[in-house]
C-alpha positions as CSV (number, residue, x, y, z in Angstrom):
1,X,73.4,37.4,2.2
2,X,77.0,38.6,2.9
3,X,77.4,35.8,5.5
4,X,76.0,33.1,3.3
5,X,78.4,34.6,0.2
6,X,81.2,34.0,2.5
7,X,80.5,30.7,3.7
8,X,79.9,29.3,0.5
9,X,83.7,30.9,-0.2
10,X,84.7,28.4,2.3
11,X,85.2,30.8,5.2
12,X,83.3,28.7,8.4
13,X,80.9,30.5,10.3
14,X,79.3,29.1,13.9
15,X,76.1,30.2,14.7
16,X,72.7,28.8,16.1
17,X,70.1,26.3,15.4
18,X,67.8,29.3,13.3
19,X,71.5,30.0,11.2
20,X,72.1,26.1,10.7
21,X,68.5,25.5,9.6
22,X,69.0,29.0,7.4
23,X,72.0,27.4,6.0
24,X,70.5,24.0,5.1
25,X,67.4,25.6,3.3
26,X,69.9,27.5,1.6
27,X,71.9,24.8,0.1
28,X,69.1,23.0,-0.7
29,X,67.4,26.0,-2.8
30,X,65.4,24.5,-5.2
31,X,67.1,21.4,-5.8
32,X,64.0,19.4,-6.2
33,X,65.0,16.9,-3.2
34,X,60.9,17.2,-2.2
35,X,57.8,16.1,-4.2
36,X,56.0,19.1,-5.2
37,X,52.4,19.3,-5.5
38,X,50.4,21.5,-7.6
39,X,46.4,21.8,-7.5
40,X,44.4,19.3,-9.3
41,X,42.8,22.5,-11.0
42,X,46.5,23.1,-13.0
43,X,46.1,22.5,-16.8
44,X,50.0,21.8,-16.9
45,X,52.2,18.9,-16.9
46,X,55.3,20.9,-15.6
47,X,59.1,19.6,-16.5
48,X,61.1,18.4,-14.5
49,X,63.2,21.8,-14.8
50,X,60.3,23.6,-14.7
51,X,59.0,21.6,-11.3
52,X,62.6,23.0,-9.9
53,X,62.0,26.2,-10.9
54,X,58.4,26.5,-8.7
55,X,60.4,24.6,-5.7
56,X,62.7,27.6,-6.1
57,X,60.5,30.2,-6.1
58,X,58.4,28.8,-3.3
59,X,61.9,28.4,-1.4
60,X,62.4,32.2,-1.8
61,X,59.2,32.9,-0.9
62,X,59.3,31.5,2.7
63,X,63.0,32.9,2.9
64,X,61.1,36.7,2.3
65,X,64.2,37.4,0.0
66,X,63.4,38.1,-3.9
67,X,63.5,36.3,-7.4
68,X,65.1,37.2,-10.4
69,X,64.0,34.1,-13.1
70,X,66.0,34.2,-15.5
71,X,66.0,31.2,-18.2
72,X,66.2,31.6,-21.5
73,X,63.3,32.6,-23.9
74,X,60.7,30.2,-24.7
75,X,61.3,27.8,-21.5
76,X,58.0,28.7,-19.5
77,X,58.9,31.9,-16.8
78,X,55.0,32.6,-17.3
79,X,53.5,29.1,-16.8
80,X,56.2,28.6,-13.6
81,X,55.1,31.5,-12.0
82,X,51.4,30.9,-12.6
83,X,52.0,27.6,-10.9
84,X,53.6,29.8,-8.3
85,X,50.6,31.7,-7.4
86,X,48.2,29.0,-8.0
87,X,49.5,27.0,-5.4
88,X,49.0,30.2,-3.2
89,X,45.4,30.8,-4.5
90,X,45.0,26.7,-3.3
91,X,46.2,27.3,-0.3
92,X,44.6,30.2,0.4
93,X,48.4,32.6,1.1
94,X,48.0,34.5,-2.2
95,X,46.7,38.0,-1.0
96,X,47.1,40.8,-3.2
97,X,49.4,40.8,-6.0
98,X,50.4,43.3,-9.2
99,X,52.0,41.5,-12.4
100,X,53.3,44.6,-14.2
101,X,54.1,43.7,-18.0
102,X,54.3,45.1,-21.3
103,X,51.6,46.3,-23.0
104,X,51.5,43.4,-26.0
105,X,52.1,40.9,-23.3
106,X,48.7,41.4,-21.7
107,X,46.6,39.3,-23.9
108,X,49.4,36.4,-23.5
109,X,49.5,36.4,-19.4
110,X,45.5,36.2,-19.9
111,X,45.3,33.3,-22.6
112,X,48.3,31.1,-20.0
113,X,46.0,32.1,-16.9
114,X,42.7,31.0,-19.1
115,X,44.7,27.8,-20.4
116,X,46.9,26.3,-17.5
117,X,45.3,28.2,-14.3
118,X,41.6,28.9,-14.6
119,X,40.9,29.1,-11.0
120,X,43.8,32.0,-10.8
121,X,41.7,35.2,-11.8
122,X,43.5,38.1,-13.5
123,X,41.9,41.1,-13.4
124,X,43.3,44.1,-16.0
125,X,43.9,47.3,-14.8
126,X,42.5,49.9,-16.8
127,X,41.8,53.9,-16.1
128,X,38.2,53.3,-16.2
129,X,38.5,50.0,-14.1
130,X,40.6,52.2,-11.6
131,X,38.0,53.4,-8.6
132,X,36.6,49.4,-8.7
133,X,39.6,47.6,-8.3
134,X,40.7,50.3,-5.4
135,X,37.8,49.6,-3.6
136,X,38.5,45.9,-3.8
137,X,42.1,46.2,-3.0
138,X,41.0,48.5,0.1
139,X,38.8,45.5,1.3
140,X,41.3,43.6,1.7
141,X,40.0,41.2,-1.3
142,X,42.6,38.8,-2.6
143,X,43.4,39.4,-6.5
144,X,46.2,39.7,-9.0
145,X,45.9,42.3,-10.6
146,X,48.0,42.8,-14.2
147,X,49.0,46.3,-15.4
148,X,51.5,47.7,-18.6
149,X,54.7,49.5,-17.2
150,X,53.1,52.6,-18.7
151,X,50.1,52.8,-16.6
152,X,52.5,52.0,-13.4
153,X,54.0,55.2,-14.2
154,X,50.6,56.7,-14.7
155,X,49.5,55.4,-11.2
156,X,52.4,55.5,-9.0
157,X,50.6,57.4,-6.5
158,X,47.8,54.9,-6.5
159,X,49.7,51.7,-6.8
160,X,51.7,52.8,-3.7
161,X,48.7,53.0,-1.7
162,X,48.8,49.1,-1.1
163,X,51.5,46.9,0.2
164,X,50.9,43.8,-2.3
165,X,51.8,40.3,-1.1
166,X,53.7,39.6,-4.2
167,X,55.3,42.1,-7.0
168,X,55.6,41.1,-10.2
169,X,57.7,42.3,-13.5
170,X,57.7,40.6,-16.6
171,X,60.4,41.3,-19.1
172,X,62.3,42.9,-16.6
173,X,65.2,44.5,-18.6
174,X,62.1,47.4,-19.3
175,X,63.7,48.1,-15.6
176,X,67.6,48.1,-16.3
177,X,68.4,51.6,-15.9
178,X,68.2,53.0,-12.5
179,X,67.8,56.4,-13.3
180,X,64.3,56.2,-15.7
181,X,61.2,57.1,-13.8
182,X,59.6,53.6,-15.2
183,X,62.7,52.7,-12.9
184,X,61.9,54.5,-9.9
185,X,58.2,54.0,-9.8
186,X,59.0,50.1,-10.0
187,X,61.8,50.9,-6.8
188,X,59.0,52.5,-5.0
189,X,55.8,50.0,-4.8
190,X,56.6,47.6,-1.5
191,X,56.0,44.1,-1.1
192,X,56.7,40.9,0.6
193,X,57.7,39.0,-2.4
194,X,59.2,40.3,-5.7
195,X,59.8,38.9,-8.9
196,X,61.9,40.0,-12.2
197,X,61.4,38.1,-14.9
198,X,63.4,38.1,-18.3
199,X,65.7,36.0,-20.1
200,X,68.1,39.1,-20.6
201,X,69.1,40.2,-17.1
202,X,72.0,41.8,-19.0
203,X,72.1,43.4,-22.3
204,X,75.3,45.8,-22.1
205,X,76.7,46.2,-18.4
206,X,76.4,45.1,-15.2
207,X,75.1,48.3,-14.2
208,X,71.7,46.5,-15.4
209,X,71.8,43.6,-13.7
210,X,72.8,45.9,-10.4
211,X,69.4,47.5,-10.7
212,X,67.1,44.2,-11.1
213,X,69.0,42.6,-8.3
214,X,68.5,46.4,-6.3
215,X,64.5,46.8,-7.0
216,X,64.4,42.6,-5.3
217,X,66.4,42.7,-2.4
218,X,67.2,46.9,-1.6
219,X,71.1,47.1,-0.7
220,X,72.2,43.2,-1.3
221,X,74.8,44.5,-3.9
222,X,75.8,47.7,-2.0
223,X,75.2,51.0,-2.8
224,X,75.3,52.0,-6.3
225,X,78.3,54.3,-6.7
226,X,80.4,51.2,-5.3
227,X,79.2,48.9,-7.9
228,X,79.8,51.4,-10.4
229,X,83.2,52.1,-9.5
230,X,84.2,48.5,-9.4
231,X,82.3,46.5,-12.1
232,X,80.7,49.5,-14.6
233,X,83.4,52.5,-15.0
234,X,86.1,50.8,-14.7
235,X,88.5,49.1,-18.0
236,X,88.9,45.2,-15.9
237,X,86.6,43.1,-13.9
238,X,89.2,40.9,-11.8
239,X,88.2,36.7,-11.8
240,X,88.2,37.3,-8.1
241,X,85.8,40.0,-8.1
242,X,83.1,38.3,-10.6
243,X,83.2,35.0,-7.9
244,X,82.3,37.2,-5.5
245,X,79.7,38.9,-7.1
246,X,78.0,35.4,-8.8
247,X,78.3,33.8,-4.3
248,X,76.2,37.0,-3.3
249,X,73.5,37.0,-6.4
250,X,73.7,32.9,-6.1
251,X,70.6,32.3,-4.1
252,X,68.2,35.4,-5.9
253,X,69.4,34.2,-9.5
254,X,67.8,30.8,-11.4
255,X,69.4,30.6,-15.1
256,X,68.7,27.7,-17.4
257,X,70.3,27.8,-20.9
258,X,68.3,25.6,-24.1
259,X,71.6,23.6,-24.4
260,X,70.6,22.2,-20.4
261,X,67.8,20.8,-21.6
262,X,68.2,20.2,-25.2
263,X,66.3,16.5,-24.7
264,X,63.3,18.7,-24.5
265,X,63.6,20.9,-27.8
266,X,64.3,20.5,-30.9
267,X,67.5,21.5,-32.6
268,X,68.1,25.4,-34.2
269,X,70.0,26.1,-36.9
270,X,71.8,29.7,-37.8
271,X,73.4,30.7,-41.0
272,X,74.8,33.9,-41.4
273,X,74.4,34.8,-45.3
274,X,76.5,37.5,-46.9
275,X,75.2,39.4,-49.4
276,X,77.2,42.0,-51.9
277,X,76.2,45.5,-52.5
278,X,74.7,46.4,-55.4
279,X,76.5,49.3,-57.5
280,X,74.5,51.9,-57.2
281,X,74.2,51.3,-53.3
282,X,77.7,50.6,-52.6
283,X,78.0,54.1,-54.3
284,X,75.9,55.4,-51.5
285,X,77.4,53.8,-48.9
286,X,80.5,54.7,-49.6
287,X,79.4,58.2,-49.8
288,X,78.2,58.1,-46.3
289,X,81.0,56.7,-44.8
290,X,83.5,59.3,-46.2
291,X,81.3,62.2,-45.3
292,X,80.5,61.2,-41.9
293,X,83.8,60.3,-41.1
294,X,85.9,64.2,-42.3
295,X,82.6,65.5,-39.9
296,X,83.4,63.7,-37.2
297,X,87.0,64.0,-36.8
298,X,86.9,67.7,-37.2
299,X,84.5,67.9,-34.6
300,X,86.3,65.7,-32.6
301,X,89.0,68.1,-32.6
302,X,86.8,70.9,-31.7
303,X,84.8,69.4,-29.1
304,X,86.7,66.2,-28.0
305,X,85.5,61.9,-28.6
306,X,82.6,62.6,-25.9
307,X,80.6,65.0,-27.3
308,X,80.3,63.3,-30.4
309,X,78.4,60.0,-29.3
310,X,74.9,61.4,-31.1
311,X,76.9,62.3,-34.4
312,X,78.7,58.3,-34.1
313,X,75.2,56.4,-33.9
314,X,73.7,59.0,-36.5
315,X,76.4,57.8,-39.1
316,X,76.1,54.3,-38.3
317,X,72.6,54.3,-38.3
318,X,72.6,55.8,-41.8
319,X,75.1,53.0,-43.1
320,X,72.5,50.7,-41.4
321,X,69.6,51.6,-43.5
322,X,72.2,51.9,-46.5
323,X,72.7,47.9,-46.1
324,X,69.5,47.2,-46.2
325,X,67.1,49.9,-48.1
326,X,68.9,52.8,-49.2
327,X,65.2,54.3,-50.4
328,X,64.8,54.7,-46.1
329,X,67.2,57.0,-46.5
330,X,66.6,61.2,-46.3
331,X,67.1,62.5,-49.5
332,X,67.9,59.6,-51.7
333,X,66.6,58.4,-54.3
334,X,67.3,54.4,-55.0
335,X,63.8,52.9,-57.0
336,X,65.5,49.1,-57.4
337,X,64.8,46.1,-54.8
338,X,68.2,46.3,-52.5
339,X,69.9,43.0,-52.5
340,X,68.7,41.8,-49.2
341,X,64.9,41.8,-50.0
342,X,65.5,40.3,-53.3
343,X,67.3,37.5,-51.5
344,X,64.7,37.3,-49.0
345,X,61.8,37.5,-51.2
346,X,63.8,34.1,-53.0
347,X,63.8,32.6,-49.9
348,X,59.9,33.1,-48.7
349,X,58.4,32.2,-51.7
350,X,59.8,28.4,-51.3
351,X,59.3,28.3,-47.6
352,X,55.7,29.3,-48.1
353,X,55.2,27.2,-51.3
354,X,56.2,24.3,-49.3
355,X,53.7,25.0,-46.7
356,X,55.8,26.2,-43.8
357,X,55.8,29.8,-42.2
358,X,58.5,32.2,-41.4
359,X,59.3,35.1,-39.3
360,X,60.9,38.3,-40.8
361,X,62.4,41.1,-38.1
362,X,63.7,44.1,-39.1
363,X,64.7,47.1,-37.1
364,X,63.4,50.1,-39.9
365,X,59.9,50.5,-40.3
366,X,60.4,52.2,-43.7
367,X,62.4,48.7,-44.8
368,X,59.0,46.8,-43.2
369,X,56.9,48.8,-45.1
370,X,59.0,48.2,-48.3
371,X,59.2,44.7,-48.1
372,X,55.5,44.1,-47.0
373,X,55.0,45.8,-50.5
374,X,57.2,43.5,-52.0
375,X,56.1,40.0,-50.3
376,X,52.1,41.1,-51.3
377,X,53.2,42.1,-54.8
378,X,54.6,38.9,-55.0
379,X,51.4,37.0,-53.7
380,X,52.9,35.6,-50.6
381,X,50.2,35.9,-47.7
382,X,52.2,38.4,-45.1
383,X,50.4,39.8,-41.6
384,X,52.4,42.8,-40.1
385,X,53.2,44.1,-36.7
386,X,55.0,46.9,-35.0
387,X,54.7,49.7,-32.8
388,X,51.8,51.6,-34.5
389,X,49.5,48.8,-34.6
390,X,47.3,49.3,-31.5
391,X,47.5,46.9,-28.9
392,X,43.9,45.1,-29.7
393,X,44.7,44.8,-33.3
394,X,48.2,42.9,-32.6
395,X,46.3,39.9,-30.8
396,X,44.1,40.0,-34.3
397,X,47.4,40.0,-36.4
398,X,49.1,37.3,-34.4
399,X,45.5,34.8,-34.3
400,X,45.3,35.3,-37.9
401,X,49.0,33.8,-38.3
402,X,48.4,31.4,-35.9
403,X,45.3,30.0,-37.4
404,X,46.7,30.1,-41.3
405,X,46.3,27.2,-42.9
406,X,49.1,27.2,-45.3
407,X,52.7,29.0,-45.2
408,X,53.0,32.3,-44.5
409,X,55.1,35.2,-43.4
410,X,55.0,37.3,-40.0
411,X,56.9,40.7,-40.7
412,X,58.0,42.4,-37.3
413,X,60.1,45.3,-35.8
414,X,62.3,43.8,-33.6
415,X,61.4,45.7,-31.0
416,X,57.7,44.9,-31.0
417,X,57.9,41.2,-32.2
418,X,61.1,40.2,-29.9
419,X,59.6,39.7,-26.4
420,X,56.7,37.4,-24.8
421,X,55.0,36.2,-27.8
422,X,55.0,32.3,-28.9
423,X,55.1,31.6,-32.7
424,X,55.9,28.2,-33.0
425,X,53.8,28.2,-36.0
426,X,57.1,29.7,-38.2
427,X,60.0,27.0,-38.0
428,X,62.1,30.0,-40.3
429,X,63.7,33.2,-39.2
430,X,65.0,36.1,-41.0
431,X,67.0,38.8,-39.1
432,X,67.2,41.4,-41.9
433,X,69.9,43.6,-39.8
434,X,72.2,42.2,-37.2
435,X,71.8,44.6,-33.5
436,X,74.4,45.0,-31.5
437,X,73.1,42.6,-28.5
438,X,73.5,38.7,-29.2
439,X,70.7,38.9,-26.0
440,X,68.5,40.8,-28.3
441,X,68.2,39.0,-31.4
442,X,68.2,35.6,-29.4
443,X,65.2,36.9,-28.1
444,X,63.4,37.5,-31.4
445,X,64.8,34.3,-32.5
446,X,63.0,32.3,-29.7
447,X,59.6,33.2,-30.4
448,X,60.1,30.4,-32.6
449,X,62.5,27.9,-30.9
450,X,61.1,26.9,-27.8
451,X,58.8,24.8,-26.3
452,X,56.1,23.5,-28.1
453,X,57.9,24.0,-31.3
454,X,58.4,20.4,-32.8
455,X,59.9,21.0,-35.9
456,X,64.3,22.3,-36.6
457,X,64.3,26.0,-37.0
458,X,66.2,27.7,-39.2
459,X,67.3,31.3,-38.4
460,X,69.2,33.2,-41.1
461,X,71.2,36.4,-40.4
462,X,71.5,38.2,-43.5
463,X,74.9,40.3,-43.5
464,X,76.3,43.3,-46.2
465,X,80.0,41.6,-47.5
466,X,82.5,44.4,-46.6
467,X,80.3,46.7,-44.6
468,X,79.7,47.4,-41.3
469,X,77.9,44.8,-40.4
470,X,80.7,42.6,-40.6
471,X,82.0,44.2,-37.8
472,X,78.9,44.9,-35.5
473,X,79.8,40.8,-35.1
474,X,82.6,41.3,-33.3
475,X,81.2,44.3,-31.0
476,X,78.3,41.3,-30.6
477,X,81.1,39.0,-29.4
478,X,82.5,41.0,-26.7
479,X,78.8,41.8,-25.3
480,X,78.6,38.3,-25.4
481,X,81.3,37.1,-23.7
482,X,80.6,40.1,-20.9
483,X,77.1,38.4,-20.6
484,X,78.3,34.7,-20.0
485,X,81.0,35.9,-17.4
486,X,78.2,36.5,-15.2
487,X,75.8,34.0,-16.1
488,X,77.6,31.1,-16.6
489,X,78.3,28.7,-13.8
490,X,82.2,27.8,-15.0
491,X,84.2,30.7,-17.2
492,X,87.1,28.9,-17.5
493,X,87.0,30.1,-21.3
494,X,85.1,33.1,-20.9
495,X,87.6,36.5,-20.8
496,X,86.2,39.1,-19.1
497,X,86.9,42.7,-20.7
498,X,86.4,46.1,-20.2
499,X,82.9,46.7,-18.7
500,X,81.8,49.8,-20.3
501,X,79.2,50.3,-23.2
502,X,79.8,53.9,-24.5
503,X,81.3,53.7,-28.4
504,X,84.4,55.0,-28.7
505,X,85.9,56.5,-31.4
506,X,88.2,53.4,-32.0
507,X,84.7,51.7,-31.9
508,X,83.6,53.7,-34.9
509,X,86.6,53.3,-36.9
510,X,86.3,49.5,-36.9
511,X,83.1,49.7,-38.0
512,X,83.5,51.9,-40.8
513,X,86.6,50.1,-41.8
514,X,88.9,53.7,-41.1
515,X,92.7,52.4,-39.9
C-alpha cells in the first residue's frame, strides 16, 4: 500500500508483470468499467452508485485487502453488501462469515436479507443457539452468521475458534476507540475479508478513523503511537501530511455524499429555530452558569484545566437540560411546559392534523418522558423508543409507526433512534437539543431522508437564544470541517485545525458566554 501511495504521488516505480497487473486493478478499483452480474434470485434493482459500490467490494475482495464503506446514511451499505455475499452464496465462494451489528439493527439485516436476498440465510446467534451453530461452523458448513457487539464480547473465546471467510461490522464507529475491549475483541477474530461499515468513520479525531482502517488491514497506517503523534496530539495537521494520509487509505475507503447523487433523492430542508427563555428558566440558567463557573475556576487553581474535564461536561450538561426541561433537573422545581415543548407541541399538532408524521430526538430521557406526556395529553398519536425498551418490543414500536394510517409522532433518544433504522414514513424532524457532532445528528436526521423517501423533509433544530447552544454550533463547525479534510476528495476550502477533542477551558468559557 506504501508503494501504490507513492506512485499515485507521482513517484515512478518499475516492477514486473504481477506489479503492472497489481497497478491496473488498482486504478481501476471499482470504477464500474465491467458489467456486473448479480443472481436472478436478487430482489434489487441496484443504482448505478450502488452497482459501483459491489464492483468495489468484489475488487477488494480478490485484492485480500479490506473495506471500509462509508457513504452517507440512508444510501444502501446493507443492501450492497448483501449483494456482495449473494453473489458469493451464487457462486458457491461464500464460506463462513460473522456480520456483527447492533443489537436494534438485528431485526433490520433480517427483514433486507428476507426482502432483497432470500436465498442468503442468516442465522442469529444467540446463547442458547451457541453449541448448534459451533457444531456447524466446525463442519465446515457454509453460513453467515449475525451477532450484537455485546455478545462478541461475550464470546470472544468462541468466535476466535474459526477463521471466517468474511468479517463483518455494521455501524462501525461502535469500534473507534482502540483501547475498549468491544475494540480489542473485534482486533482479535481473523479473516480473509473484512468489512466496516458506517457512514461516520469519524466523529471527533483521526484517532478513530486510525482504528477502523487498523482492525481492516493490521499496520497499513503505521503503528499507533506514530499516528498519534502526527495527526491526534498534535495543535496542526500539515496539507501535505493529510495528502498523504487520503493516497494510503485511497484504495480501502468508498465515500459517497447525498449531494453526489441528489438526482436520486429528494431535497431536505433545515431550519434552525431560536427560541427565548422563559423567566423563570432563564432565572435558572443563569444560576447554573454562575455557580458552576466560581467552582471551576477555583478548582482550576487548585488542581490545574486537566483535572477538571468531569466538573466542565457536568456544568454543561446541566445548562443542557436547563434549555430544554428545567423539571430534568436535580432539585428543581419548574411545573410550567418549557418553551421548546410548547413550540413543538404547536408544530405536531398541524403536521399530524394534515396527515403527515414526524420524528422527535432528544438526548434526556426525563425530557422524552415529559413530552410523551404532553403530545398524549394533547391527543396526538405518539410511539416511543429508547434504550429501556427491550429489543423485541422496539421492532413492535417501529411496525406500529410504520403501518399508521394517519400522521403521527415517533419520540426517540438519539442514541437509540440515530443509527440503522429506515423511517421514511416521517417527512419532519425535530432535534430538541443540538450535540456536539454535525456526524451525529446527520445520522438521526437520515432515518428520514434517504432512499425510498419520496416526499421534501423538513428537519428543524430547535436552539435556546443567548444560551449555550448558540455556541455548541460553532464547536459543531470545527468538527465539521476536521471531518471533510479527510473525507472530501478537494479541500481547497476546507481549513484544517487543531486535531484534538479534549474541552478546554477556553472551550467552556465560550460556551457559557465567560470573556
Amino acid at each position: 500500500m506504501d508503494l501504490l501511495a507513492l506512485r499515485a504521488s507521482g513517484i515512478a516505480i518499475r516492477g514486473d508483470e504481477e506489479w503492472n497487473q497489481l497497478c491496473k486493478f488498482y486504478d481501476n478499483l471499482g470504477a464500474g468499467s465491467r458489467e456486473l452480474n448479480l443472481p436472478k434470485s436478487m430482489k434489487a434493482e441496484l443504482k448505478p452508485y450502488q452497482s459501483r459500490g459491489v464492483q468495489w467490494l468484489q475488487d477488494l475482495y480478490k485484492l485480500r485487502l479490506g473495506a471500509l464503506l462509508a457513504d452517507d446514511m440512508g444510501l444502501g451499505k446493507t443492501l450492497q453488501t448483501l449483494a456482495f455475499l449473494d453473489d458469493l452464496r451464487d457462486k458457491n465462494e461464500l464460506g463462513q462469515v460473522l456480520i456483527v451489528v447492533p443489537s436494534s439493527l438485528i431485526f433490520n439485516w433480517q427483514y433486507e436479507t428476507e426482502k432483497f436476498t432470500p436465498q442468503l440465510e442468516l442465522t442469529v446467534f444467540s446463547n442458547k443457539d451457541c453449541d448448534s451453530i459451533g457444531r456447524r461452523l466446525g463442519a465446515k458448513e457454509q453460513m453467515v452468521v449475525i451477532s450484537t457487539y455485546g455478545l462478541l464480547l461475550e464470546h470472544e473465546a468462541f468466535m476466535n475458534q474459526y477463521k471466517w471467510k468474511i468479517l463483518i461490522f455494521d455501524e462501525a464507529q461502535n469500534l473507534k476507540n482502540i483501547t475498549t475491549k468491544r475494540t480489542s475483541a473485534a482486533r482479535s477474530l481473523t479473516a480473509q475479508f473484512k468489512i466496516c461499515l458506517t457512514g461516520t468513520p469519524m466523529e471527533n479525531h483521526y484517532g478513530e478513523f486510525y482504528s477502523l482502517v487498523d482492525i481492516l488491514v493490521p499496520g497499513s497506517l503505521g503503528k499507533i503511537d506514530d499516528f498519534r503523534r502526527q495527526f491526534v496530539n498534535t495543535e496542526m495537521v500539515t496539507r501535505e501530511e493529510m495528502d498523504d494520509l487520503k493516497l494510503k487509505i485511497k484504495p480501502l475507503l468508498l465515500r459517497r455524499t447525498k449531494k453526489e447523487i441528489l438526482d436520486q433523492l429528494p431535497e431536505k430542508q433545515e431550519t434552525k429555530v431560536s427560541i427565548a427563555f422563559e423567566e423563570r428558566q432563564k432565572e435558572i440558567y443563569r444560576d447554573i452558569a454562575l455557580s458552576y463557573n466560581q467552582r471551576l475556576q477555583e478548582a482550576i487553581a487548585i488542581q490545574g484545566e486537566a483535572s477538571v474535564q468531569l466538573q466542565m461536561l457536568t456544568a454543561l450538561l446541566r445548562l443542557r437540560q436547563a434549555c430544554s426541561d428545567p423539571a430534568a433537573l436535580p432539585n428543581v422545581r419548574y411545573d410550567r411546559v418549557p418553551p421548546k415543548l410548547e413550540t413543538l407541541l404547536e408544530s405536531v399538532q398541524e403536521i399530524v392534523e394534515s396527515g403527515e408524521s414526524a420524528l422527535v430526538f432528544t438526548q434526556f430521557l426525563q425530557t422524552l418522558e415529559h413530552t410523551a406526556l404532553i403530545l398524549k395529553a394533547a391527543q396526538v398519536p405518539v410511539y416511543i423508543l429508547h434504550g429501556g425498551v427491550p429489543t423485541k418490543q422496539r421492532q413492535k414500536v417501529l411496525s406500529d409507526f410504520n403501518a399508521d394510517s394517519g400522521g403521527a409522532v415517533l419520540l426517540m433518544t438519539l442514541k437509540t433512534g440515530g443509527v440503522g433504522l429506515n423511517l421514511t414514513k416521517a417527512s419532519y424532524v425535530f432535534h430538541l437539543e443540538p450535540w456536539w457532532n454535525p456526524s451525529v445528528e446527520n445520522q438521526a436526521t437520515d432515518r428520514a431522508h434517504r432512499l425510498g423517501q419520496n416526499k421534501a423533509v423538513q428537519v428543524f433544530r430547535y436552539i435556546m437564544h443567548e444560551s449555550l447552544e448558540e455556541k455548541i454550533e460553532l464547536l459543531k463547525d470545527r468538527k465539521d470541517r476536521k471531518f471533510q479534510s479527510l473525507f472530501t476528495e478537494t479541500e481547497k476550502d476546507v481549513e484544517i485545525g487543531s486535531a484534538g477533542s479534549a474541552l478546554s477551558k477556553s472551550d467552556f468559557d465560550l460556551l457559557l458566554g465567560i470573556k
